[in-house]
Biopython code that builds the backbone (N, CA, C, O; Angstrom):
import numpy as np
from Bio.PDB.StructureBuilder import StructureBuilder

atoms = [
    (1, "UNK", "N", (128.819, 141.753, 142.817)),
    (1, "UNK", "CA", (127.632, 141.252, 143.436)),
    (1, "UNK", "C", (126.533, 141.046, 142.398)),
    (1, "UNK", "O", (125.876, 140.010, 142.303)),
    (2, "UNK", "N", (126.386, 142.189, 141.585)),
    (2, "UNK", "CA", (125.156, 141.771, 140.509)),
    (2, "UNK", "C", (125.716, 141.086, 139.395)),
    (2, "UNK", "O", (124.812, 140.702, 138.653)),
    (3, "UNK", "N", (126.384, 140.906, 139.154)),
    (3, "UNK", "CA", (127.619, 139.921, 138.381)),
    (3, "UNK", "C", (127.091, 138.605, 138.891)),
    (3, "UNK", "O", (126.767, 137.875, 137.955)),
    (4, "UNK", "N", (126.919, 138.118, 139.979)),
    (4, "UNK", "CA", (127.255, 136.756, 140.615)),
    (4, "UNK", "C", (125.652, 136.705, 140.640)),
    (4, "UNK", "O", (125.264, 135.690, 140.062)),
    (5, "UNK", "N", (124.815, 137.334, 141.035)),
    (5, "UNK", "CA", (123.229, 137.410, 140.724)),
    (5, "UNK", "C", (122.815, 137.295, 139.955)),
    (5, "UNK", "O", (121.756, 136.686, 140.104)),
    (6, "UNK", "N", (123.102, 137.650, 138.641)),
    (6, "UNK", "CA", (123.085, 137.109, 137.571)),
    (6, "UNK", "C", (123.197, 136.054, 136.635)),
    (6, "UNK", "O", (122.488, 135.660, 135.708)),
    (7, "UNK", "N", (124.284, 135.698, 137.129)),
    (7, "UNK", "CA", (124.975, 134.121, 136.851)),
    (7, "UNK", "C", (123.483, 133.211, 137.938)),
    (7, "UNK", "O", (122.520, 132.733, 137.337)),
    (8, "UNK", "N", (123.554, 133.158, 139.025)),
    (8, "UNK", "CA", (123.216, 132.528, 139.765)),
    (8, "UNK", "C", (121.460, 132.529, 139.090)),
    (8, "UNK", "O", (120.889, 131.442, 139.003)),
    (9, "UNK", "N", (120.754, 133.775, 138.667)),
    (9, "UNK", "CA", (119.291, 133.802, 138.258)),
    (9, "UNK", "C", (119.453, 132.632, 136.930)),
    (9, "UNK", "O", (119.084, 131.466, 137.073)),
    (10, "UNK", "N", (119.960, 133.068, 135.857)),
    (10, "UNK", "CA", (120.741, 132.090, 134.930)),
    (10, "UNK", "C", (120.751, 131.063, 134.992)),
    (10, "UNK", "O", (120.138, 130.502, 134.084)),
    (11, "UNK", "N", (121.492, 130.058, 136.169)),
    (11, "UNK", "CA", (121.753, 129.084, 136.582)),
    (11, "UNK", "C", (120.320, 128.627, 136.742)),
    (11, "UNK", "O", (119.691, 127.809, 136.070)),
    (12, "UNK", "N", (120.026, 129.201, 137.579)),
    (12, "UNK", "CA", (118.421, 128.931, 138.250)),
    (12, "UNK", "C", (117.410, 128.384, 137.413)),
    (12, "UNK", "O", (116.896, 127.267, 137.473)),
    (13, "UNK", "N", (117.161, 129.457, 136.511)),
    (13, "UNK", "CA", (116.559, 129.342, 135.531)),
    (13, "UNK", "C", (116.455, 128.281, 134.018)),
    (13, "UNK", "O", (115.501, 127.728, 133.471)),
    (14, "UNK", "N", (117.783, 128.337, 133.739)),
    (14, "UNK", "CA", (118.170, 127.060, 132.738)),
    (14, "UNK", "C", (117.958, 125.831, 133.582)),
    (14, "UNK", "O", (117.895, 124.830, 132.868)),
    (15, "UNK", "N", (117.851, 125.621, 134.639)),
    (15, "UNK", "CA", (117.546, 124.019, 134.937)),
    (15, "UNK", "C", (116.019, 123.860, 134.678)),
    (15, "UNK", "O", (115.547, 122.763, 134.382)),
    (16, "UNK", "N", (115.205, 125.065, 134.807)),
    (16, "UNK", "CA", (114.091, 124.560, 134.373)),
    (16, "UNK", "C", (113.992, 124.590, 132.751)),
    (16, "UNK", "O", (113.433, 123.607, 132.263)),
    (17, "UNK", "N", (114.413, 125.485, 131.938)),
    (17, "UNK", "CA", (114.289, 125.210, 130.562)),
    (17, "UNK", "C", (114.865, 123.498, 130.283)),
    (17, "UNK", "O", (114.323, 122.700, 129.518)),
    (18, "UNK", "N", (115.798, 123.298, 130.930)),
    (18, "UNK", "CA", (115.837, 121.939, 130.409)),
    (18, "UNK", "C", (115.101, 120.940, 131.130)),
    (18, "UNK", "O", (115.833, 119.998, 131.435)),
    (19, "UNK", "N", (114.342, 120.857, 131.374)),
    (19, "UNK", "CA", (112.991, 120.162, 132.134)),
    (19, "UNK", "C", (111.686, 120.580, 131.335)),
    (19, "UNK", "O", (110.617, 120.051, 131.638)),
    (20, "UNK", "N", (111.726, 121.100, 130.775)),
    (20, "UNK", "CA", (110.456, 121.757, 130.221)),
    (20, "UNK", "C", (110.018, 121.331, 129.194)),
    (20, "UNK", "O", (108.890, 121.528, 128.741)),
    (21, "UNK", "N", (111.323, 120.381, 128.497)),
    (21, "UNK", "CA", (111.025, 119.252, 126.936)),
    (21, "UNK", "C", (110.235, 117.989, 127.514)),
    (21, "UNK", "O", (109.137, 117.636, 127.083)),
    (22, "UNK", "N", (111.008, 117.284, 128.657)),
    (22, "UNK", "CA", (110.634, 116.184, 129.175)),
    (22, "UNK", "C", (109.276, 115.863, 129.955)),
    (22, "UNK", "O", (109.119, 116.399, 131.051)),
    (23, "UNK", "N", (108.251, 114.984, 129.427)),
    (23, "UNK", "CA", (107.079, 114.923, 129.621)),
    (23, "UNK", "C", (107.424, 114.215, 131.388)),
    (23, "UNK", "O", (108.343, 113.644, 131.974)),
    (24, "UNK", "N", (105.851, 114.771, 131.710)),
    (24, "UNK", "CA", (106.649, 113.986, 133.236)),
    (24, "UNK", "C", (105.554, 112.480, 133.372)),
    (24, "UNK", "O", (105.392, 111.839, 134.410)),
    (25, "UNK", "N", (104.985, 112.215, 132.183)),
    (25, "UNK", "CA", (104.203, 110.845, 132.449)),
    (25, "UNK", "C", (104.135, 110.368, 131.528)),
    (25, "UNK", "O", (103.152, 110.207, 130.805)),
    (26, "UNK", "N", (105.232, 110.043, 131.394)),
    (26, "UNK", "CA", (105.819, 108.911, 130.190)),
    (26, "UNK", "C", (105.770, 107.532, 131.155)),
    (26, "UNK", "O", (106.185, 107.275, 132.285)),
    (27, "UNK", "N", (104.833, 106.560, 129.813)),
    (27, "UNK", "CA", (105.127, 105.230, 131.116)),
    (27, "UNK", "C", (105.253, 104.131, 129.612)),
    (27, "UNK", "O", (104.338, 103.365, 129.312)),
    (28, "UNK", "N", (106.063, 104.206, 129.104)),
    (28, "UNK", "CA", (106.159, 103.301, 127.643)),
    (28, "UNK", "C", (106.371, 101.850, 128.524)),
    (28, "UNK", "O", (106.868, 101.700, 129.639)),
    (29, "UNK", "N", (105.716, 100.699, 127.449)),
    (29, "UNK", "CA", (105.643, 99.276, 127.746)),
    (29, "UNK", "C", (106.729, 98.931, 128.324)),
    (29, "UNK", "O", (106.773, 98.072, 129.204)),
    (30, "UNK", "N", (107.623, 99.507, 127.930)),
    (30, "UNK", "CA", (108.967, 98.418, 128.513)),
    (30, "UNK", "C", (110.269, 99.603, 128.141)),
    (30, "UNK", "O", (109.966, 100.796, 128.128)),
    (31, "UNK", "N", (111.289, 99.297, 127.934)),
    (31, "UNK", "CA", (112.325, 99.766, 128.115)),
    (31, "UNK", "C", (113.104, 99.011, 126.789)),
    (31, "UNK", "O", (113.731, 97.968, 126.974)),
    (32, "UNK", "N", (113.038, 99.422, 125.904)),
    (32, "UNK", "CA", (113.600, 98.604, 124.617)),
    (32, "UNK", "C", (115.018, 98.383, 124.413)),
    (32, "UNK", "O", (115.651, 99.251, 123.812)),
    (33, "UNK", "N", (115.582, 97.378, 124.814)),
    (33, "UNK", "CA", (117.312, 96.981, 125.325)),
    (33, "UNK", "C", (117.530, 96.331, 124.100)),
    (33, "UNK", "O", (118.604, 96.648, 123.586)),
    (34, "UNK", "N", (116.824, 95.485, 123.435)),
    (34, "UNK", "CA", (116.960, 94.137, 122.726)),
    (34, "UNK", "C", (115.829, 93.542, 121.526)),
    (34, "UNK", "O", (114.622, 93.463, 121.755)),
    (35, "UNK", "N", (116.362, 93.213, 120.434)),
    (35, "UNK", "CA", (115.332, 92.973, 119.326)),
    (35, "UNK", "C", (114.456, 92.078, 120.233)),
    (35, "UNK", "O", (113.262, 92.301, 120.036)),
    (36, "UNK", "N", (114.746, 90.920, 121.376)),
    (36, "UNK", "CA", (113.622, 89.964, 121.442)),
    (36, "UNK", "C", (112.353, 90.681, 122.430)),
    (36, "UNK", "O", (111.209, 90.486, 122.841)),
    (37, "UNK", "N", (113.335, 91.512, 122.456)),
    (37, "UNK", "CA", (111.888, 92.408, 123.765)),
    (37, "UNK", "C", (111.285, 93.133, 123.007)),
    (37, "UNK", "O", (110.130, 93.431, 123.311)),
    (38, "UNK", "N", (111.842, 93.626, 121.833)),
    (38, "UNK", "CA", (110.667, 94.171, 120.669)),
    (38, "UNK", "C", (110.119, 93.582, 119.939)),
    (38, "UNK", "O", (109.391, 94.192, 119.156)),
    (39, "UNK", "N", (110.217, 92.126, 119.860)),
    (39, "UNK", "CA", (109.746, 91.452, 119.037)),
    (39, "UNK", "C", (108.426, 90.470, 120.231)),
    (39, "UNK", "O", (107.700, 89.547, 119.863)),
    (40, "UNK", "N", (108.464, 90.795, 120.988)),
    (40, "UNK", "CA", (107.817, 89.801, 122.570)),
    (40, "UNK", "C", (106.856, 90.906, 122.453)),
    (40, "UNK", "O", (105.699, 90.609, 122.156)),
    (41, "UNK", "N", (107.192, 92.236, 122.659)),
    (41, "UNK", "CA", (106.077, 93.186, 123.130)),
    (41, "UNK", "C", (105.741, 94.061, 121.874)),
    (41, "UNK", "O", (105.690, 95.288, 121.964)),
    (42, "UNK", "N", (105.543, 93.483, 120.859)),
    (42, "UNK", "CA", (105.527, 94.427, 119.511)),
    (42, "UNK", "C", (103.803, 94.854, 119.396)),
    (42, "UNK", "O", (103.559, 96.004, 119.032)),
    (43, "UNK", "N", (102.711, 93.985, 119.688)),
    (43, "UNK", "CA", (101.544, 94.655, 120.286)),
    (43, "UNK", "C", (101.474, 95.690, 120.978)),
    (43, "UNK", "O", (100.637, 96.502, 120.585)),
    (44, "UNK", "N", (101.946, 95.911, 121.708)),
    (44, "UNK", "CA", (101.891, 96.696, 123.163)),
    (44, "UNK", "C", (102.669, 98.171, 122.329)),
    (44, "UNK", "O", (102.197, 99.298, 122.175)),
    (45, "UNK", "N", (103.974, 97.624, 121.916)),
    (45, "UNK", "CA", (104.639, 98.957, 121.325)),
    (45, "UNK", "C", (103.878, 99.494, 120.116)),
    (45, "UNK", "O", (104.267, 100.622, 119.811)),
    (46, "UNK", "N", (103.026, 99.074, 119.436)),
    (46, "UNK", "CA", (102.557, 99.314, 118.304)),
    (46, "UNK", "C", (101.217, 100.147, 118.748)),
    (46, "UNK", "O", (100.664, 100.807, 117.869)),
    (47, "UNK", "N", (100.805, 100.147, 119.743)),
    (47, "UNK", "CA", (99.105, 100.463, 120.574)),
    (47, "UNK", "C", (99.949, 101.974, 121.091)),
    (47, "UNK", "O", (99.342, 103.035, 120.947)),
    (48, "UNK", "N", (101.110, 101.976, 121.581)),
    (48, "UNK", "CA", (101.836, 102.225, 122.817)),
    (48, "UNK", "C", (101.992, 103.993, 121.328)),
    (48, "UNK", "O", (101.473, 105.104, 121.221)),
    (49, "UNK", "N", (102.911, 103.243, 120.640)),
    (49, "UNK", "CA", (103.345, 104.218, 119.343)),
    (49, "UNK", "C", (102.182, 105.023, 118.795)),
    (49, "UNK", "O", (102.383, 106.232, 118.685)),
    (50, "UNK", "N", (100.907, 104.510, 118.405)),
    (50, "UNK", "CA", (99.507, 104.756, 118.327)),
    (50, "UNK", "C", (98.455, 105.686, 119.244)),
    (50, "UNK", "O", (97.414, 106.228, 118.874)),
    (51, "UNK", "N", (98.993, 105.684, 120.375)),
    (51, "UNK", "CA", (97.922, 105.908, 121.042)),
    (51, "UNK", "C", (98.547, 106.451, 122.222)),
    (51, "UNK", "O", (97.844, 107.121, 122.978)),
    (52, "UNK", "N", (99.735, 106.267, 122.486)),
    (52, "UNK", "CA", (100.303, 107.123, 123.704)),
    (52, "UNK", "C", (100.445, 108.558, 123.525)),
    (52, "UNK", "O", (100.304, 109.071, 122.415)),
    (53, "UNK", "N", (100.768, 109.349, 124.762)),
    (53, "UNK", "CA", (100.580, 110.392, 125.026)),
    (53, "UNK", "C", (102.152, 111.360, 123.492)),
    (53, "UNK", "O", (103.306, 111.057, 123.190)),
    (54, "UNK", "N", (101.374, 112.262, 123.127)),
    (54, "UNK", "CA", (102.302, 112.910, 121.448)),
    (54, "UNK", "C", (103.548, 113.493, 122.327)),
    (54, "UNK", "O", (104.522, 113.729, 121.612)),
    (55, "UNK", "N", (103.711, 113.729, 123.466)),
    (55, "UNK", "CA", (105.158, 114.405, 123.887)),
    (55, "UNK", "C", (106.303, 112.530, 123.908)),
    (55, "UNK", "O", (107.501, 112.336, 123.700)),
    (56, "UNK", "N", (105.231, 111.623, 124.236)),
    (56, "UNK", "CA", (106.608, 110.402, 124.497)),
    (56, "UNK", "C", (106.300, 109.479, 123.386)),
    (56, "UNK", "O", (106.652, 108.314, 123.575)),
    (57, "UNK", "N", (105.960, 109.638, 122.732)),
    (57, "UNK", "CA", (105.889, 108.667, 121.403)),
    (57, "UNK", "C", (106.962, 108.613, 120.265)),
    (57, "UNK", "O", (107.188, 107.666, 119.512)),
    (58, "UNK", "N", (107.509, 109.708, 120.299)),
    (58, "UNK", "CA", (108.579, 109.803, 119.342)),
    (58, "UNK", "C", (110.007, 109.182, 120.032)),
    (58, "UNK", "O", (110.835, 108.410, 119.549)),
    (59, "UNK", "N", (109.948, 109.813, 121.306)),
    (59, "UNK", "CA", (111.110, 109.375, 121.984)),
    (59, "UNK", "C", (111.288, 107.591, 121.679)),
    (59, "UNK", "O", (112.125, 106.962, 121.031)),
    (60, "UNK", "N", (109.968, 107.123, 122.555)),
    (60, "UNK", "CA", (110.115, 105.526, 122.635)),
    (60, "UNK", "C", (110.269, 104.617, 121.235)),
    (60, "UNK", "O", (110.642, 103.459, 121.047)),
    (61, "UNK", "N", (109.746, 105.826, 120.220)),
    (61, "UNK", "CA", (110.008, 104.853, 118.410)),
    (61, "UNK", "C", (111.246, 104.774, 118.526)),
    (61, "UNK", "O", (111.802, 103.680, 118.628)),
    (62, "UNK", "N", (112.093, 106.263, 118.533)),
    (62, "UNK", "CA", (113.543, 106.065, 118.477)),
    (62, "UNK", "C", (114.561, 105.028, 119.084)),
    (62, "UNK", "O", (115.566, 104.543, 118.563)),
    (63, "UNK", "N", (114.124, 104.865, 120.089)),
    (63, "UNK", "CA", (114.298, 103.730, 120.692)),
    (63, "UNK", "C", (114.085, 102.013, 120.657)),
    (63, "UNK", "O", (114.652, 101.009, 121.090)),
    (64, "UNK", "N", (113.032, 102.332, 119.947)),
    (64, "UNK", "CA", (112.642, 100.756, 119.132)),
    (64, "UNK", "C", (113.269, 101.117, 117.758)),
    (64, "UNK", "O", (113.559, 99.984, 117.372)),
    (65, "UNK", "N", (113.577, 101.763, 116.994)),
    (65, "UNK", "CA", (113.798, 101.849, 115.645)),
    (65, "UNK", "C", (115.220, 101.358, 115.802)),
    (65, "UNK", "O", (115.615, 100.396, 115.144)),
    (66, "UNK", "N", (116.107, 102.087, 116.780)),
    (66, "UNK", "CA", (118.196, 102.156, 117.126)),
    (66, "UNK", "C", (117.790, 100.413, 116.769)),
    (66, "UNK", "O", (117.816, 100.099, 115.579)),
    (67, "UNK", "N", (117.508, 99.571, 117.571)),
    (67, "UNK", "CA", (117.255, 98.363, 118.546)),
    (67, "UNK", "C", (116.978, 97.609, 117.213)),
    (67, "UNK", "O", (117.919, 96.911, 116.835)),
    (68, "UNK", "N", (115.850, 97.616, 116.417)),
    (68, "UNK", "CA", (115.815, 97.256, 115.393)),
    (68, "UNK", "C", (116.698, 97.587, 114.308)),
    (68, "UNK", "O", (116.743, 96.636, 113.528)),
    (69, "UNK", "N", (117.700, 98.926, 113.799)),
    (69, "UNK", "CA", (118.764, 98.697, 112.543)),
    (69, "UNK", "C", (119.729, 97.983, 112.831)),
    (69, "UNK", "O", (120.237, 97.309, 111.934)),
    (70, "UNK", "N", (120.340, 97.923, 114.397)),
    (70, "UNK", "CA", (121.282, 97.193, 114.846)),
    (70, "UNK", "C", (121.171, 95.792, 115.215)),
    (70, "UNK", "O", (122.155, 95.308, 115.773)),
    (71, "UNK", "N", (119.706, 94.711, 114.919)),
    (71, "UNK", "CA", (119.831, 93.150, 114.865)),
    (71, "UNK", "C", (120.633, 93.259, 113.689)),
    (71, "UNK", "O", (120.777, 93.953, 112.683)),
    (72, "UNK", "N", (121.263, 91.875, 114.499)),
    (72, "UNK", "CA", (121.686, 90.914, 113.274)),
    (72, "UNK", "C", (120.618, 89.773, 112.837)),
    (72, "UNK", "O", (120.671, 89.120, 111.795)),
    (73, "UNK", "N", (119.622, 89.673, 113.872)),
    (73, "UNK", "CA", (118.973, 88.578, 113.994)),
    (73, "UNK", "C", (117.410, 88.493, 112.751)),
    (73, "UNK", "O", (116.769, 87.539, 112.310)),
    (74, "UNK", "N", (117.300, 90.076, 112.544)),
    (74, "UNK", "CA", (116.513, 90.089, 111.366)),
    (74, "UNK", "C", (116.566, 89.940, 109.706)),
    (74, "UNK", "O", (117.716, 90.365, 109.818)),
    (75, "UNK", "N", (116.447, 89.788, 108.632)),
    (75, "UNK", "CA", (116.717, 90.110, 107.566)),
    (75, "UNK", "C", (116.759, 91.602, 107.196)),
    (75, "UNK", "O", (116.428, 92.270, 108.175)),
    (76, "UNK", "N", (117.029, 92.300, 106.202)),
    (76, "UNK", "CA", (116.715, 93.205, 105.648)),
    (76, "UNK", "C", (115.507, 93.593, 105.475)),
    (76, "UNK", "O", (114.988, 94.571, 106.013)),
    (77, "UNK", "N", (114.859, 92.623, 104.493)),
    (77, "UNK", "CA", (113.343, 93.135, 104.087)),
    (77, "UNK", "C", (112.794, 92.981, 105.846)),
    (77, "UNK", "O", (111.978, 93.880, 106.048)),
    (78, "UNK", "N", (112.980, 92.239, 106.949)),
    (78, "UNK", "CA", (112.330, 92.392, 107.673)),
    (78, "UNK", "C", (112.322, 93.858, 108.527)),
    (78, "UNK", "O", (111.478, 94.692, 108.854)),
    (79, "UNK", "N", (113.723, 93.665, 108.679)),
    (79, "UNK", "CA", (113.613, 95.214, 109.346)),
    (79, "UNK", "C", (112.951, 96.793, 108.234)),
    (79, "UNK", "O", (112.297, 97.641, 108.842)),
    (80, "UNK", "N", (113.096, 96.910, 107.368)),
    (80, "UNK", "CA", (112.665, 97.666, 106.712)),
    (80, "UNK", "C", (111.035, 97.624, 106.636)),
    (80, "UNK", "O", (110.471, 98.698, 106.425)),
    (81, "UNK", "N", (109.998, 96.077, 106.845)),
    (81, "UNK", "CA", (108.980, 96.183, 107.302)),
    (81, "UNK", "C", (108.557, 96.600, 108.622)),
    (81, "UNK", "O", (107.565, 97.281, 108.880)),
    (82, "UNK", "N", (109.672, 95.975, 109.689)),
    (82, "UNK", "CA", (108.823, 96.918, 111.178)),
    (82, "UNK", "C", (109.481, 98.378, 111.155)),
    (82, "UNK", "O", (108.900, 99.139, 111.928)),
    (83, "UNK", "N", (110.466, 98.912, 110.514)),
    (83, "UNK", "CA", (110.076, 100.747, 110.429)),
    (83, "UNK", "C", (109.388, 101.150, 109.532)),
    (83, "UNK", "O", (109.438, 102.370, 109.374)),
    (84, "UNK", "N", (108.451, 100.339, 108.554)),
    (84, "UNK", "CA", (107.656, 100.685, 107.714)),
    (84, "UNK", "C", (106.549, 100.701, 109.198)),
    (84, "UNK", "O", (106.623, 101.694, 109.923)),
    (85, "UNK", "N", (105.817, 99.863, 109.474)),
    (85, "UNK", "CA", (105.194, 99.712, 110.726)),
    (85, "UNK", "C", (104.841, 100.281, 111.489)),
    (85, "UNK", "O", (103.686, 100.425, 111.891)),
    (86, "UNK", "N", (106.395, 100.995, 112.057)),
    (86, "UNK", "CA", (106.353, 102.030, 113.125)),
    (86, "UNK", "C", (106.475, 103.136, 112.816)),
    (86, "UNK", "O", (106.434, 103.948, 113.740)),
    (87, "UNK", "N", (106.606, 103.480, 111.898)),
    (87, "UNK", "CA", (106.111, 104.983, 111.184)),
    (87, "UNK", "C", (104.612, 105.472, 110.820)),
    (87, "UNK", "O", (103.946, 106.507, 110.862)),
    (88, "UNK", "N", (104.450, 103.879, 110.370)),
    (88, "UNK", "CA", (102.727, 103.857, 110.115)),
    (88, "UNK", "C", (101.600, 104.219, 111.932)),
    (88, "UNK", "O", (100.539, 104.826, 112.081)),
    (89, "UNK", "N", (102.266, 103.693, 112.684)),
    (89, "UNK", "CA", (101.872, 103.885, 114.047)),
    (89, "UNK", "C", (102.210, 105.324, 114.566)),
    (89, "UNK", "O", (101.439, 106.033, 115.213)),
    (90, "UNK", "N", (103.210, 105.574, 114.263)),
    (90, "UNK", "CA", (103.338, 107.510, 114.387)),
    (90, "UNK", "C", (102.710, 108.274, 113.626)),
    (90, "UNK", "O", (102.375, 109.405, 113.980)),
    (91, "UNK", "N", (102.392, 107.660, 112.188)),
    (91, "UNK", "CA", (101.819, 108.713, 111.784)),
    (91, "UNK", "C", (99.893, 108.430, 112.160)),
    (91, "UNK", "O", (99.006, 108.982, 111.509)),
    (92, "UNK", "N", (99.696, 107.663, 113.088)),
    (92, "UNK", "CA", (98.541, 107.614, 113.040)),
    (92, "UNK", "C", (97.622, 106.297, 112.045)),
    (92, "UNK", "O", (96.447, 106.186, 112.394)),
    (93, "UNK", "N", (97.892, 105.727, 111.350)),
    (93, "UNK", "CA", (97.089, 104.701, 110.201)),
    (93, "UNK", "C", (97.453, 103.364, 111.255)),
    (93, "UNK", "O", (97.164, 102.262, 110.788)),
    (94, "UNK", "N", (98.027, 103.386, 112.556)),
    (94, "UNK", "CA", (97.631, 102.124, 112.620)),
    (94, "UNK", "C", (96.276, 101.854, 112.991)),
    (94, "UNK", "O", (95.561, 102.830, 113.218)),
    (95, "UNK", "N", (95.701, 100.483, 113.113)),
    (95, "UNK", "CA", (94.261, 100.226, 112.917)),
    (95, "UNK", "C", (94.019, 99.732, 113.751)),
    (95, "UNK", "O", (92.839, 99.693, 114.100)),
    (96, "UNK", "N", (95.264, 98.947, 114.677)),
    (96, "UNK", "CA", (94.934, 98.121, 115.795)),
    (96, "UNK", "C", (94.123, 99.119, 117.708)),
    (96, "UNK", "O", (94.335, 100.172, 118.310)),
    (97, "UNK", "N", (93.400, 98.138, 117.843)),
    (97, "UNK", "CA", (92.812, 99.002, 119.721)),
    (97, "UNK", "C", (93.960, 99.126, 119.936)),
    (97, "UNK", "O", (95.008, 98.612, 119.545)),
    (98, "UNK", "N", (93.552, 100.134, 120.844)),
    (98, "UNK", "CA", (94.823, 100.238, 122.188)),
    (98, "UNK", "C", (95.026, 99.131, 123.029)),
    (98, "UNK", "O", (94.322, 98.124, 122.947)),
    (99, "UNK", "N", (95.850, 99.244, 123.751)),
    (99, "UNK", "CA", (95.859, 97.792, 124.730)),
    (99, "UNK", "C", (95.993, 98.358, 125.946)),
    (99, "UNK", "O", (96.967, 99.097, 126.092)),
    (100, "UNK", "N", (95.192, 98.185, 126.941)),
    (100, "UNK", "CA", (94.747, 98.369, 128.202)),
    (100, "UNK", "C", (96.195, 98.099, 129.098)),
    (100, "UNK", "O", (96.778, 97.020, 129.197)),
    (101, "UNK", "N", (96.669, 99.656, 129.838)),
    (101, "UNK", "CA", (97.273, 99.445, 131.097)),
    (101, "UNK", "C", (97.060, 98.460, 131.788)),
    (101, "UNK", "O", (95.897, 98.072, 131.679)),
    (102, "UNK", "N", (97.888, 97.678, 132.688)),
    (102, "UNK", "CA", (97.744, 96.590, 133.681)),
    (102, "UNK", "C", (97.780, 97.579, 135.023)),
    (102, "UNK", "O", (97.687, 97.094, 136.151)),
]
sb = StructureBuilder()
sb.init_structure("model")
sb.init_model(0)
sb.init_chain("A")
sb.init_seg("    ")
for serial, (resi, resn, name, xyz) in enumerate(atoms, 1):
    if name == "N":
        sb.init_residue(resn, " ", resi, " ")
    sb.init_atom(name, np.array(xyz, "f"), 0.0, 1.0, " ", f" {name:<3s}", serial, name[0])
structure = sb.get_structure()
């Protein structure tokens, strides 16, 4: 019985530790599937990288960064300039406003 109470507090409990990383108001520009949607909304992600909330900002770079090593559609030197870019936007030096929620 305290065997199975145990397990079960356990159980209980680890579902919230793993909830406890995940911000619950994350609202990033878009959903980054595809270089042309990062290249369409690269304002927005760059304000977004800059200025969004520090628990979802890293997540959504990673996500634009995958998206960007895997075009074919860029050059080299290009891609190596937008993660120059988007590092510069994480670490804070970008210069551009924010861009206003719709």
């Amino acid at each position: 019985m305290f065997r199975t109470l145990l397990i079960c507090v356990f159980l209980w409990s680890s579902t919230f530790l793993a909830y406890a990383d995940e911000p619950s108001s994350c609202n990033p520009p878009y959903d980054p599937s595809n270089i042309i949607e990062v290249l369409f909304f690269y304002p927005g992600t760059m304000s977004y990288l800059a200025h969004g909330p520090d628990a979802c900002r890293q997540s959504f770079a990673e996500q634009v960064k995958k998206v960007v090593r895997e075009t074919s559609l860029l050059t080299d030197g290009c891609i190596e300039a937008t993660l120059k870019d988007l590092n510069e936007a994480l670490a804070g030096t970008y210069k551009g406003e924010p861009i206003p929620a719709p």
